[in-house]
Phi, psi and omega in degrees: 000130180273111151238150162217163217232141215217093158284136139259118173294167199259148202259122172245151187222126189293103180254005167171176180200184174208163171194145150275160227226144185255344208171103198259157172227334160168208191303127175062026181243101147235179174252104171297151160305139189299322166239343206052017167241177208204103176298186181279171185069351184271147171276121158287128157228128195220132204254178178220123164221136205261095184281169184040058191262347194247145197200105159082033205044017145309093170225157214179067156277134162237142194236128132275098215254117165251102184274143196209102207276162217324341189244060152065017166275146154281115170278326182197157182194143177207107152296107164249139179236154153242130157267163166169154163265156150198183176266341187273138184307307190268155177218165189201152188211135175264102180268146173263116170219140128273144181273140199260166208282342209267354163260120228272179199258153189120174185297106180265147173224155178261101190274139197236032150357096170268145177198125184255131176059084157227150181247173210307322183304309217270336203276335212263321167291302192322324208289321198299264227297344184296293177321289181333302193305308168309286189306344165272337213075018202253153169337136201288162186257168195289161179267148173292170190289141169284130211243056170232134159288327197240043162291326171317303179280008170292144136267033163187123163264335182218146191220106176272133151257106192232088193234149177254124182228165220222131165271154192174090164004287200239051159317321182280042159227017163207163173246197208322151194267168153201001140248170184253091158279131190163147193077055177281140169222173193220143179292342177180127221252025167229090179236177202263145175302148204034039169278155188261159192196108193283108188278128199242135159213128154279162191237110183238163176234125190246043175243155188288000189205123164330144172195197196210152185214160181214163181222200152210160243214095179265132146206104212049059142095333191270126178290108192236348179203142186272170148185153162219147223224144145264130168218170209278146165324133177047050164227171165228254190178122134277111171268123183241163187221183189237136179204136188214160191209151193246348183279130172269147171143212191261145189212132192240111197241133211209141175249139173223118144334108154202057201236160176284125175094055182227124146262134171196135196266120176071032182253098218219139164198165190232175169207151195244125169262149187213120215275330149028277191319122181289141182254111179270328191325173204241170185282156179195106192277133182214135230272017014173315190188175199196090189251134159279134160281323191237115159281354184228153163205175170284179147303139165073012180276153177274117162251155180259147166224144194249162194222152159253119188224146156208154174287079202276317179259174207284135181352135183175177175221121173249174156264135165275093188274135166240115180271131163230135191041076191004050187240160182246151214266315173194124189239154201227135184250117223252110191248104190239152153270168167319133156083021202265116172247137187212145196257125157246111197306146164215129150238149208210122145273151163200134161292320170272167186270135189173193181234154200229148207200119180251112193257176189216112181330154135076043174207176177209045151266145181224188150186175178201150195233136165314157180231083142261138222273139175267336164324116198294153177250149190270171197260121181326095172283132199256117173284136123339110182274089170272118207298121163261176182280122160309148151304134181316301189280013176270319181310303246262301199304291177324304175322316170283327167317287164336328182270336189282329184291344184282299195300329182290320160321261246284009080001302231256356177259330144282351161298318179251028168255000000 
C-alpha cells in the first residue's frame, strides 16, 4: 500500500496593509518615504489599503486615522469614507498632515482603522465614541451593526492597522539612517557657573559593514563642538563631550546629526548653572596665557609680564611661580574664588645680553624675550685693491725669452736636415 501525503499550503487573506508615503498617484502606485521621518512644516502622508472589498460592485469602506505622538496623546484624528460602484476588489485612502511646529520630536504611532459595509450614519457616530475611547482611555466600543445582508461572509468587517513614525526637526538633512543617535545624557543637570557637566550619547551602526558618521555639539544654539566616529557593523559607540557655562539660568544642549545615513531623536537635554551650588572640588589653578610687553629690550631695562591664571576649584589660595630659563624667577601668593581669572604682574630685569624663555609651574605655556646692546657697532674699514701696472723689464724679460726659444727650433730643425 502506497501513501501519499499532499502539503497544502495554509491559506490567508491580506485584507490591508498601509505605508508611508512620499507621493500617491493611485491604488497601489505610490512613492515611500524614504525614512519615515518628517521635520515640523513637512506634509505626513500615509496611504491605507483594503483589499477584498467589493461585493456585488458595492463598495463602502471607512478608514479612520488617529495619531498619537510619544507620550500617547492624540494629537490628530481623521475619518474618510469611500462609496462607490466598481468592479475592483481593493481600495485605498490617503491621510494628509502638515505637521505642526507644536509637535515634539520622537516617535509617533498612527493606529489606522478600516471598516467595510457600514453606512455613513452608524460610521460617523462609531467615529465620535472611537475617538472618545481614546482621550479617556477607555475601552474600545462594540462596532456597530452592519447594514449588508451578506456582510455576514467577510472574514473581517474591521481592521487594525498600526505604523510608526518618527518627527525630528532635522529630519531634512540626512538621509535614509544606518546610524543611530540617541540617549543623550548629562552626568548633572545643577551646577555652580563654569563647573563642567560631562554630555554622554550613544551612536550604533545598524548597518552589516564598519562606517563612520559625525555630529555637532550645540549650546544654546551654538556650535562649540564636531566629532566624527567610526564604528564597528551592529555595534555602537558612547561619545562624550564637556560643557560649562559661567551664565546663570537654564542651558540647552543639543547633538545634531551630520554625518550621512545619521538619525537622531531627543536630542535635546537642559541643565542649570546656579550661584547655589556648592563647589566641592579642590582648589586649582590653571594657567591660561602668558603675555611681554616688550620682545627685545636693553640691558637692565624693565619688562612686564603678565600671567593669566584661573580658579576651576573652590576659593583658596596657591603660588604663582614665574621661570626664566628654567631658574625661578619670582613666586607670588595668589588668592581666587571659584571661577575667578585674574593677570598676575611680574617686572624683570636683566643684564646680560641673550634670549630668555619665561615659563609659569605646572603649565607648558612660554614665551620669550632679548636682551640686546643698542650701541651701534661700527662698520669695517675696507682698502680699496688697487691694480698695478706690470713693470717694463718684466715685459722685456718675457719678451726675450720668447725670440730665444724661436731661434733655437730654427737652429736645432737645420741641424737634422
Amino acid at each position: 500500500m502506497v501513501f501519499i501525503i499532499l502539503t497544502v499550503p495554509s491559506l490567508a487573506v491580506d485584507n490591508g496593509y498601509a505605508r508611508i508615503v512620499y507621493n500617491v498617484r493611485g491604488l497601489q502606485d505610490y512613492d515611500l518615504h524614504w525614512n519615515d521621518r518628517f521635520p515640523p512644516e513637512s506634509t505626513l502622508k500615509i496611504y491605507a489599503e483594503a483589499n477584498g472589498v467589493n461585493h456585488e460592485r458595492e463598495v463602502a469602506v471607512d478608514y479612520i486615522f488617529i495619531i498619537k505622538d510619544p507620550n500617547n496623546n492624540v494629537v490628530d484624528t481623521s475619518l474618510y469614507s469611500n462609496r462607490y460602484e466598481d468592479y475592483r476588489e481593493n481600495d485605498f485612502m490617503t491621510y494628509s498632515k502638515n505637521v505642526p511646529q507644536g509637535w515634539v520630536d520622537g516617535v509617533y504611532t498612527a493606529d489606522i482603522h478600516i471598516f467595510d459595509l457600514l453606512n455613513q450614519s452608524l460610521m460617523d457616530k462609531y467615529y465620535n465614541d472611537l475617538i472618545g475611547s481614546y482621550l479617556n482611555e477607555t475601552d474600545r466600543p462594540d462596532l456597530p451593526i452592519m447594514n449588508r445582508s451578506n456582510a455576514s461572509i467577510l472574514p473581517e468587517q474591521h481592521l487594525l492597522i498600526t505604523k510608526t513614525f518618527f518627527v525630528d526637526r532635522y529630519a531634512n538633512k540626512y538621509p535614509v539612517d544606518r546610524f543611530r543617535i540617541e540617549k543623550i545624557m548629562l552626568d548633572r543637570t545643577s551646577v555652580a557657573p563654569d563647573m563642567p557637566v560631562t554630555v554622554s550619547v550613544n551612536v550604533s551602526n545598524t548597518f552589516y559593514d564598519k562606517g563612520s558618521t559625525s555630529l555637532d555639539l550645540l549650546l544654546d544654539n551654538k556650535v562649540i563642538n564636531k566629532t566624527t566616529l567610526e564604528i564597528e557593523s551592529y555595534s555602537y559607540s558612547q561619545t562624550n563631550f564637556t560643557v560649562s557655562s559661567e551664565i546663570i539660568g537654564d542651558h540647552t544642549v543639543e547633538i545634531i546629526p551630520t554625518g550621512m545615513n545619521t538619525i537622531g531623536l531627543n536630542m535635546s537635554v537642559v541643565f542649570t548653572v546656579s550661584a547655589e551650588n556648592k563647589i566641592e572640588t579642590p582648589t586649582e589653578f590653571v594657567y591660561q596665557d602668558i603675555q611681554i610687553d616688550k620682545l627685545s629690550v636693553e640691558p637692565n631695562q624693565n619688562v612686564s609680564i603678565a600671567v593669566t591664571v584661573k580658579n576651576t576649584g573652590k576659593e583658596g589660595t596657591q603660588p604663582v611661580e614665574l621661570f626664566i630659563n628654567d631658574v625661578l624667577e619670582e613666586e607670588r601668593q595668589v588668592n581666587l574664588n571659584f571661577s575667578e581669572i585674574k593677570d598676575i604682574y611680574f617686572n624683570v630685569t636683566k643684564e646680560n645680553l641673550g634670549a630668555y624663555r619665561v615659563t609659569v609651574d605646572k603649565s607648558n605655556l612660554s614665551k620669550i624675550f632679548f636682551v640686546e646692546s643698542s650701541t651701534p657697532v661700527p662698520a669695517a674699514t675696507v682698502e680699496p685693491t688697487i691694480e698695478k701696472k706690470p713693470q717694463l723689464r718684466i715685459v722685456i724679460g718675457l719678451s726675450v725669452i720668447v725670440i730665444l726659444i724661436y731661434l733655437l727650433r730654427i737652429y736645432l730643425k737645420n741641424k737634422w736636415k
